[in-house]
Structures are given as structure tokens and as C-alpha cells.
C-alpha positions in Angstrom: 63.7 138.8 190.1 67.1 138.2 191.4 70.0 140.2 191.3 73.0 140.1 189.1 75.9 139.5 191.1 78.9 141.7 190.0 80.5 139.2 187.4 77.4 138.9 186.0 76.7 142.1 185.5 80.4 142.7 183.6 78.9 139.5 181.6 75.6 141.5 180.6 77.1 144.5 180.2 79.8 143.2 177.6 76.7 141.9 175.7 74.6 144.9 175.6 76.9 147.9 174.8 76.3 149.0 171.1 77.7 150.9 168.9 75.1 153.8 169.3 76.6 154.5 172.7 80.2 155.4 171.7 80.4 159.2 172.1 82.4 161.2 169.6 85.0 161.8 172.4 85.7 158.0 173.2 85.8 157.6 169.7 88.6 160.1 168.8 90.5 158.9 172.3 90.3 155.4 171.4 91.3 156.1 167.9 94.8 158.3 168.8 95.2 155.0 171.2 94.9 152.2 168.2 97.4 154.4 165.9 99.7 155.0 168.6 99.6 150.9 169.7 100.0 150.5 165.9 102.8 152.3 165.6 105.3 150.7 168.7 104.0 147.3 167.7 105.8 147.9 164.3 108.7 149.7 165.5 108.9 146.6 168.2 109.0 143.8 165.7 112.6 144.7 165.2 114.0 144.0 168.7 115.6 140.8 170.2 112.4 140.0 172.2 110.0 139.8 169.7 112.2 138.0 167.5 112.7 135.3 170.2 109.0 135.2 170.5 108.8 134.9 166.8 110.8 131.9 166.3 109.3 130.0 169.1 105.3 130.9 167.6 106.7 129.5 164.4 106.8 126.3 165.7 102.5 126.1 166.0 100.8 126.1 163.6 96.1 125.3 162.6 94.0 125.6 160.1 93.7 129.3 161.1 95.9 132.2 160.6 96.7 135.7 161.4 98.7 138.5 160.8 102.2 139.8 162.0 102.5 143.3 161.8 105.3 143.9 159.1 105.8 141.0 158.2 104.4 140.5 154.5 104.8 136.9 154.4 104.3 135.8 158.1 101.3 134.4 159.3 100.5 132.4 162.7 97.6 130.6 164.6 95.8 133.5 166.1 96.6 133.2 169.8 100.1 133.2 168.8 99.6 136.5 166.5 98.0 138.0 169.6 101.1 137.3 171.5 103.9 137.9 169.4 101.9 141.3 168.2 101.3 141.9 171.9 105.3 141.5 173.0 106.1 144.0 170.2 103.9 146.7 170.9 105.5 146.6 174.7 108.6 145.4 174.0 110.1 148.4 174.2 108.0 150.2 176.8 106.7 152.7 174.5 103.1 152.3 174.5 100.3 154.0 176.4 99.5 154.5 179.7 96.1 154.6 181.9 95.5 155.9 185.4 95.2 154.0 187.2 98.1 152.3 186.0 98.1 150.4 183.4 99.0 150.0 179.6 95.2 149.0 178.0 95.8 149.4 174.4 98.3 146.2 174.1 96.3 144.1 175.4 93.4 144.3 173.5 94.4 145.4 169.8 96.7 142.5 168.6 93.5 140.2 170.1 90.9 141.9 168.0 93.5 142.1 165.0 94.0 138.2 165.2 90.6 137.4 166.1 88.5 139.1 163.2 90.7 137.4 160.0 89.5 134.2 161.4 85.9 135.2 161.7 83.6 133.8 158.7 82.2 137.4 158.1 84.7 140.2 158.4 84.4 142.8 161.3 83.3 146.1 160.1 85.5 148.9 161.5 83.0 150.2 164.2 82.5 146.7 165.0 86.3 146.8 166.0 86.2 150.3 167.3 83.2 149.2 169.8 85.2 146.1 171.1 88.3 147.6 171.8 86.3 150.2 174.1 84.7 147.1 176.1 88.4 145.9 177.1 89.2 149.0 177.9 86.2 149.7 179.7 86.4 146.9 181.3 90.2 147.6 182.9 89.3 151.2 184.0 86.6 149.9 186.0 88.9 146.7 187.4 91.8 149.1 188.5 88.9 150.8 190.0 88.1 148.4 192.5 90.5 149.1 195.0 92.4 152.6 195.6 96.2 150.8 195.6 95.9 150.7 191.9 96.0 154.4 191.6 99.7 154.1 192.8 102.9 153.3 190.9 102.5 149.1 191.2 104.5 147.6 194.0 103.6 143.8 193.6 102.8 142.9 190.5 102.3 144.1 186.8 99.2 145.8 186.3 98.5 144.6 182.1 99.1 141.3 183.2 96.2 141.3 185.5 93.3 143.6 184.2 94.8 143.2 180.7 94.0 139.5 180.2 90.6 140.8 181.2 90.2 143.2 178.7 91.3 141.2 176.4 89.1 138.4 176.8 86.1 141.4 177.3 86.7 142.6 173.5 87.3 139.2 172.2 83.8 137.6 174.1 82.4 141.6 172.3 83.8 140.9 168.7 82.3 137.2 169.0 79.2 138.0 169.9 78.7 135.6 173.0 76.0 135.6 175.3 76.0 137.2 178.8 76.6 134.3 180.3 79.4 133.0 177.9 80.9 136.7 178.7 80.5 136.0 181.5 82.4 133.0 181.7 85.2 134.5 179.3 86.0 136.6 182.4 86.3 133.6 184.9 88.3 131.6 182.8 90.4 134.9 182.0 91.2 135.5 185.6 92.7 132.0 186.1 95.9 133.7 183.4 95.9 136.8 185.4 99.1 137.8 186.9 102.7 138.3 186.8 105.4 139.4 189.1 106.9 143.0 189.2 110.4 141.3 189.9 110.1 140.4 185.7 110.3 144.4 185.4 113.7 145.4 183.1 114.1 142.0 181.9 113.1 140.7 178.4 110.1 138.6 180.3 108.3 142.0 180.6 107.1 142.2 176.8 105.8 139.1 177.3 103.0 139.9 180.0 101.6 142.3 177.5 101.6 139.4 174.8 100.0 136.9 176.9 97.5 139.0 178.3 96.3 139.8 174.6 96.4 135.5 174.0 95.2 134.5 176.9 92.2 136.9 176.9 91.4 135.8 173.4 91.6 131.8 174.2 89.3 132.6 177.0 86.7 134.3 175.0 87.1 131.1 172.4 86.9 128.2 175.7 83.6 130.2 176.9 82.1 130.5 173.2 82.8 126.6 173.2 81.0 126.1 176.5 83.6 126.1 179.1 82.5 127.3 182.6 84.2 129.2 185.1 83.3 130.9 188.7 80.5 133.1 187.8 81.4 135.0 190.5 85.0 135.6 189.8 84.7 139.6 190.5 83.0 139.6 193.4 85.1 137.6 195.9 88.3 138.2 197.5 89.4 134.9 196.6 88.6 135.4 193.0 90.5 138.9 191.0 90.7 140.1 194.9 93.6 138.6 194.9 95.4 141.1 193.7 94.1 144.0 196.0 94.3 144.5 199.1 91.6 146.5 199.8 89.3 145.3 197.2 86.2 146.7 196.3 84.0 145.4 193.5 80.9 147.1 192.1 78.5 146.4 189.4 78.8 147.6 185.9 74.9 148.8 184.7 74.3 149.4 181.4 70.9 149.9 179.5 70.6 149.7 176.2 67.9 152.5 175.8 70.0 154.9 177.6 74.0 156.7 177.5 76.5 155.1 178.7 79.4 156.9 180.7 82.6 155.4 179.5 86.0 155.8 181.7 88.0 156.9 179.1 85.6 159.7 178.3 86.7 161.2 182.1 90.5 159.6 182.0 92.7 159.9 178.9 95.9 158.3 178.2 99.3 158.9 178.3 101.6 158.6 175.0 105.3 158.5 175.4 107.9 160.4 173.9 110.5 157.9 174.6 110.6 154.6 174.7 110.8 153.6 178.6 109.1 153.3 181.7 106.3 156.4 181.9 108.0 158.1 185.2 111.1 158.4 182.7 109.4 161.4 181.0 108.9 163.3 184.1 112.7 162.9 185.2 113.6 163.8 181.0 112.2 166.6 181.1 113.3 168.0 184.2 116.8 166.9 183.3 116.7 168.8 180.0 115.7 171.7 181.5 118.6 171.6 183.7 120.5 171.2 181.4 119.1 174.4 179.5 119.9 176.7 182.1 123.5 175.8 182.5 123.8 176.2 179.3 122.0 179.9 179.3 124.7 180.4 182.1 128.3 179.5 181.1 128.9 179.2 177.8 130.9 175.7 176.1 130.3 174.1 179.5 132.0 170.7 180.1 129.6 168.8 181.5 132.4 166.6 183.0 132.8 169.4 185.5 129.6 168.3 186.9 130.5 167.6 190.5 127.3 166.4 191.6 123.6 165.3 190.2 120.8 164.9 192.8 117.2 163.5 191.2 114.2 163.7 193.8 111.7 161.4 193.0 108.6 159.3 194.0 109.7 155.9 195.8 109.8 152.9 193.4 112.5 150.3 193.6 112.0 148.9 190.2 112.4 152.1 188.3 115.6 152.7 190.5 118.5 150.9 188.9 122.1 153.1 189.3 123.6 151.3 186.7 121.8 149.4 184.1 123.6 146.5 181.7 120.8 145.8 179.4 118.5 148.1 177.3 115.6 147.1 179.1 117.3 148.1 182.7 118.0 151.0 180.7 113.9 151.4 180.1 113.7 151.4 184.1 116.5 153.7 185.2 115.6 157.2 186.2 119.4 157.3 186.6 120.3 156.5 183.3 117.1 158.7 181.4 118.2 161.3 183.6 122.3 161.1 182.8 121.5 160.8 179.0 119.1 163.8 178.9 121.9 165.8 180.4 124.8 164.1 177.9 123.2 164.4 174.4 119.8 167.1 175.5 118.0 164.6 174.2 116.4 160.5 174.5 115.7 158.8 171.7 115.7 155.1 170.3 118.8 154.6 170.2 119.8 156.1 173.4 118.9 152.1 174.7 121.5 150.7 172.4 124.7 148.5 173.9 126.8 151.2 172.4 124.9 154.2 174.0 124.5 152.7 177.0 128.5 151.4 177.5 129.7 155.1 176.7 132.8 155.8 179.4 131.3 159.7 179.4 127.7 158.1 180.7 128.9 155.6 183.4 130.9 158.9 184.5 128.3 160.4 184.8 125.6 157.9 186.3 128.3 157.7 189.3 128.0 161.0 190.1 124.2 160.6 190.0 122.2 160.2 193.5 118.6 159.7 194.2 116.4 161.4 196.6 112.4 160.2 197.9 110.7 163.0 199.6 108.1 162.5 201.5 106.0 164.6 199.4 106.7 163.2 195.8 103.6 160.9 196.0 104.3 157.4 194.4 101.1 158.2 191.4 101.2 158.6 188.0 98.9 161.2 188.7 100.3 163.4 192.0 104.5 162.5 191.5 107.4 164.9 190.2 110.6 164.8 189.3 113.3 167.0 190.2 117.1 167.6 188.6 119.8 169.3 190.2 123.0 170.2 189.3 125.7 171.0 191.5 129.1 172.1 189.0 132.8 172.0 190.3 132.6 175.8 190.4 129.7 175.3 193.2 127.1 176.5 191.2 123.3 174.4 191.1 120.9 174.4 188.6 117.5 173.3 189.3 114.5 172.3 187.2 111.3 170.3 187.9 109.1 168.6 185.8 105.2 168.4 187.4 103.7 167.2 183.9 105.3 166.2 181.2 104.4 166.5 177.5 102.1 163.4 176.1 100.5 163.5 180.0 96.7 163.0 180.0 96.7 166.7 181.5 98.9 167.6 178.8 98.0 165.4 176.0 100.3 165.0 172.8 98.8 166.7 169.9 97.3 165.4 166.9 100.2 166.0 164.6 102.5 165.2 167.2 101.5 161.7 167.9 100.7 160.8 163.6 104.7 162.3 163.5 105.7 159.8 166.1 103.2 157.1 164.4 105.2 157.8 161.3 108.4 157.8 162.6 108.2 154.9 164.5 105.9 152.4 161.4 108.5 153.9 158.3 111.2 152.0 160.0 109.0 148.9 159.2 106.3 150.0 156.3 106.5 151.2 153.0 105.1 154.9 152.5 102.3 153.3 151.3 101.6 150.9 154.1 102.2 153.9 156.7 99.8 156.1 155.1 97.1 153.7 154.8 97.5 152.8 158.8 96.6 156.8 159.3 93.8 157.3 157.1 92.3 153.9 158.0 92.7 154.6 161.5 91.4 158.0 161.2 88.5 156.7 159.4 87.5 153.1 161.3 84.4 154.1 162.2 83.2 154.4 158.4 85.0 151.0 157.0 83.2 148.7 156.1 85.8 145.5 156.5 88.8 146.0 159.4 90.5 143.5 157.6 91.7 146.4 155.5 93.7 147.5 158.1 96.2 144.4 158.0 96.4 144.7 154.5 98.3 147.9 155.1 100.5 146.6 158.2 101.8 144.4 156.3 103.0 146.2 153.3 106.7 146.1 154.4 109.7 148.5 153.0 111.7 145.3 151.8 108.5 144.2 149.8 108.0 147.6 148.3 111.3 147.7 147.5 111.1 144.0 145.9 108.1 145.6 143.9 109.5 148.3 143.0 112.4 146.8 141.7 110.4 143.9 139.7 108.3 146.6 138.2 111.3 148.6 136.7 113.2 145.7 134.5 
């Protein structure tokens, strides 16, 4: 008998994982990671990117459709659903992060989403919850294959590589193609892989999220419809080795009689606090608690008597930009996240507006602000730190450092926590009605019987409610 080459295997392997081998801790991980993707996708349908995105989608349209999240009245061809769905949940860099690096949830969601209202019988909701664990199985074991992925990217973004991958991985599962077609779904895949780091802190960045979720899901489609690729797209350095340097490739075994060990049952996630680049959080919360002990040490404290503000951070010339102009600079600035933590003691949504952003006190600020690289701050999600310090007219410093911040995979955000910020972040969009359904269905998807349910509720808007409401009481 010959042996699978290591494509092939990812091919087989897509087609034989069941249902049976989800464990009740990939389960609950992947669950947190759908509510929480839910969640900055509707709070992202409100910003200038999405709306761009949205008015050029409009101009498709097929005999099929899909959902936009909150939009009541919206629908689109489902590769444009997965993309426009896709740019929302990253357009404001609030979405999760995997270590290696990578955001897997946006990606794959807004696919599977789109892709099961077209299908002729609906999804059930483990059906859905046993997709979306293939693409993201199916990333942690790409950014596997080489040991540069570990570190903070220096080339190129990581979601618009392995993320078209995992995309077209859960689509090729929630079809229900053959190894081979799976296969093939990968090949095809890897010829939309890719986008440069230069796009970082621009409105193009969204967009590699969006695509990788369309792309992945057109791939899945061309390979269901016949359409061949390099069946040994994984296992060469001219195929996805591309990308790595020192590229590595194994085979991914699975065996239907047996357990499977799922990456994300070893590796959580990281959900954000704020909506920016994930080495913000570390420089946050060092800044805050900076800020604290000047405060616990002179009383009414002007900070513009700051003389001085030294951050010590891992090297990484796209999150370095002294004095950002746009909102999505702003997102990749430890300077700025760093200057407003010490302005207002807090960062928030609106800390990325125009206004925030142009206040004279800030720029003040952000020019007293310099940036240090030791050698020992490790460019990795997993091994960096951030450090603030101080230094007041009067001479006095105050320093803090922040090794792990709060919504880390070593310090993971708790359960309340992250269905607060799910809240916060859908009731800008949903009604109460519409936000509450998201949660309990979301809790629940492993016992639904249609996941079509679950865009019934994204869709039930605040303006509509309203509408409703208003209707119902004449």
C-alpha cells in the first residue's frame, strides 16, 4: 500500500474527523471563540471599512444568498457574506489570537455562516461546531511547520496564509467532500494565500481576514465541482513553503476508531480587551499600572509634568509607529496605547476615534514618549513583555511591567467577562433580543438541531426592534 503524502493526509484527515472526537474541552474553547468572533463582527459592521466593503459586495449578486450580520434586510452571494462578515470581525483588530500567531476564528466563522444557508439541508449545530474545529485544526498544525511562526510575523500576515486554509478545511468539512476533493480544496486554497505585512495599520488589513474566509470557501466549492490542484501542495517548499523559511511539514493521522488530540485542546486563545494589535495589551497594562503608582504617590498629579516616558519592548517595526494619523495606525502603536493608558487610565472604543486621537494633551504626550528593544524582550506572543516608565519633572520614575496580560491564554478572560464584552460590543448592533439569543445559542450549538437559527438572531437589529416596537404600539 502506498503512503499518503502529507497533503493527502490533511485531505483524509478533513474527511474522517467526527463529531464523536470533539472533547468537552475543545468544545467549550471553540465555543468562547465563536461568541467572541460574533461579537467584533457586529460591533465592526459599523466602521468605515466594512462599509466600503459593503457597498462594493452590493454590486454581485446569484441565485444564492447569505447573511450580514446586523443587517436585517441585507443579504449577498455567499463568498461575498464571507468577506464582508470576515472584514468586520477584524476590522477593528479586536478578535482572537492563536500562538503561534494568528487570528483563526475570522477566517473560518463568516465561511461556515454563509456556506450552510445555501445548503439544501440545514447544518445541525454540532455539524457547525465540528467544522469550525477542522479550520482551526488545520492552522495550528500549518503554523506548526516551521518554528518562525512562533514569533511576532516579520514578512507577511499570518490569517492571510493559514487562514485561507482553514477556511477552505471547514468549508470542504461542512460539504462533505471526499479526501481527495479535500484534498484538492487545500491546493487550490494555497494559490489565495498570502498578503504583505506592509498592509498592516491601513484599511487593506480587514480585508486579509475577509478574503481568507471567501477564498477558502470558493475553494472548497471549485474542488466539490471537480477542480484539481497540486496534491502535494504541503509537502514541498515550492508549494505553502513558501512562506517559511525553515519549513517543515508532517502528516496529520487521524483514525476514526480512536481520540484525536486537537491543538486547541493544548493551546488556547487570546481575547482582547481593546480593540488593537494583541502586543497593545501587554504595553496597557503596564502603562496603567504606572500610572497607578504615581498616583498612590503624589496626589492631583499633572501628568503634563511628565518629563519623560520610556516603553521597553520586543522588536517589531509594524507595531512601532510614534505618531499615528489614522485609527488603524492608532491599532498598531504601542506609543499611542501606551500615552492613552496614562491620559484617560483607560482604552476603550473610542480611544481610536479622529477626535481622541487629534487631542493636543496626547500628541504632547506621544513626543515625550521613547521606545526601548532589549535584547531580552523576545519578539513571541508567548515569551515578550512590556515595560513603562515614568520619569516626572521632579526626577522621580515610576515603573511597571506587564509579563501577561488579562484575556492571555495563560490568563484566560473569564466566562462572564468575555459574554460582558460579547454584550457590549453586539447591543451597539442587536436588539436585546437578538443579543440574547447569540449567547444562549452559542452556549448551546452542540444540541441545536438547525445553525440557521443562529442568523435569525444576528440579524435582529436595534433599528428593527425599534421599528417593531413602534408598529406594535399604534
Amino acid at each position: 500500500m502506498l503512503r499518503k503524502g502529507i497533503t493527502e493526509s490533511f485531505g483524509a484527515a478533513i474527511h474522517a474527523l467526527n463529531t464523536t472526537q470533539l472533547t468537552d474541552g475543545v468544545i467549550n474553547r471553540s465555543k468562547r471563540m465563536m461568541l467572541d468572533t460574533l461579537g467584533v463582527g457586529l460591533l465592526g459592521t459599523r466602521t468605515a471599512v466594512f462599509n466600503k466593503a459593503l457597498a462594493y459586495s452590493q454590486l454581485f449578486t446569484s441565485h444564492e444568498s447569505s447573511s450580514v450580520w446586523g443587517k436585517s434586510e441585507i443579504t449577498l452571494p455567499p463568498h461575498y457574506a464571507a468577506f464582508v462578515n470576515g472584514i468586520a470581525v477584524h476590522s477593528m483588530d479586536f478578535d482572537d489570537t492563536w500562538h503561534p500567531a494568528t487570528h483563526p476564528s475570522g477566517a473560518v466563522l463568516p465561511a461556515l455562516l454563509a456556506l450552510a444557508e445555501t445548503l439544501p439541508s440545514q447544518p445541525s449545530g454540532l455539524d457547525l461546531l465540528l467544522a469550525f474545529n477542522v479550520g482551526i485544526e488545520v492552522q495550528g498544525r500549518l503554523m506548526r511547520f516551521s518554528r518562525e511562526a512562533y514569533n511576532i510575523p516579520e514578512r507577511f500576515h499570518p490569517p492571510s496564509v493559514v487562514g485561507v486554509m482553514g477556511s477552505a478545511a471547514a468549508s470542504a468539512k461542512l460539504l462533505g467532500l471526499s479526501p481527495a476533493q479535500c484534498t484538492n480544496a487545500l491546493a487550490i486554497a494555497a494559490s489565495s494565500a498570502g498578503a504583505p505585512l506592509a498592509n498592516a495599520a491601513t484599511q487593506t488589513k480587514p480585508l486579509h481576514i475577509g478574503n481568507a474566509a471567501r477564498r477558502g470557501l470558493e475553494a472548497a466549492q471549485l474542488a466539490q465541482r471537480g477542480l484539481e490542484g497540486n496534491p502535494a501542495i504541503l509537502d514541498v517548499n515550492c508549494g505553502f513553503g513558501v512562506y517559511y523559511k525553515d519549513y517543515s511539514p508532517s502528516a496529520m493521522a487521524v483514525s476514526a476508531s480512536s481520540d484525536f488530540k486537537w491543538i486547541l485542546e493544548d493551546q488556547d486563545v487570546a481575547f482582547k480587551r481593546i480593540p488593537a494589535h494583541l502586543g497593545m495589551h501587554w504595553v496597557v497594562d503596564a502603562a496603567l499600572a504606572a500610572r497607578a503608582k504615581l498616583e498612590n504617590s503624589v496626589r492631583n498629579f499633572d501628568l503634563s509634568q511628565i518629563r519623560h516616558v520610556t516603553l521597553r519592548v520586543p522588536p517589531s517595526k509594524y507595531v512601532d509607529c510614534p505618531f499615528p494619523a489614522t485609527e488603524h495606525q492608532a491599532r498598531h502603536s504601542f506609543q499611542f496605547n501606551a500615552s492613552c493608558a496614562l491620559l484617560d487610565n483607560k482604552v476603550t472604543v473610542s480611544s481610536f476615534s479622529e477626535a481622541q486621537i487629534n487631542r493636543p494633551a496626547l500628541k504632547e504626550l506621544l513626543s515625550k514618549v521613547e521606545v526601548e528593544t532589549p535584547k531580552d524582550n523576545l519578539p513571541s506572543f508567548d515569551k515578550m513583555y512590556c515595560e513603562v516608565e515614568m520619569e516626572t519633572d521632579q526626577g522621580q520614575r515610576y515603573v511597571a511591567r506587564c509579563d501577561t496580560f488579562y484575556g492571555h491564554w495563560r490568563k484566560p478572560l473569564s466566562q462572564k467577562d468575555l459574554v460582558e464584552k460579547f454584550s457590549v460590543n453586539a447591543s451597539s448592533v442587536l436588539c436585546t433580543e437578538g443579543v440574547e439569543g447569540v449567547i444562549d445559542v452559542t452556549g448551546n450549538i452542540e444540541r441545536v438541531r438547525e445553525c440557521s437559527i443562529l442568523g435569525s438572531y444576528l440579524r435582529m437589529t436595534s433599528s428593527q426592534h425599534e421599528q417593531l416596537y413602534s408598529t406594535r404600539s399604534l
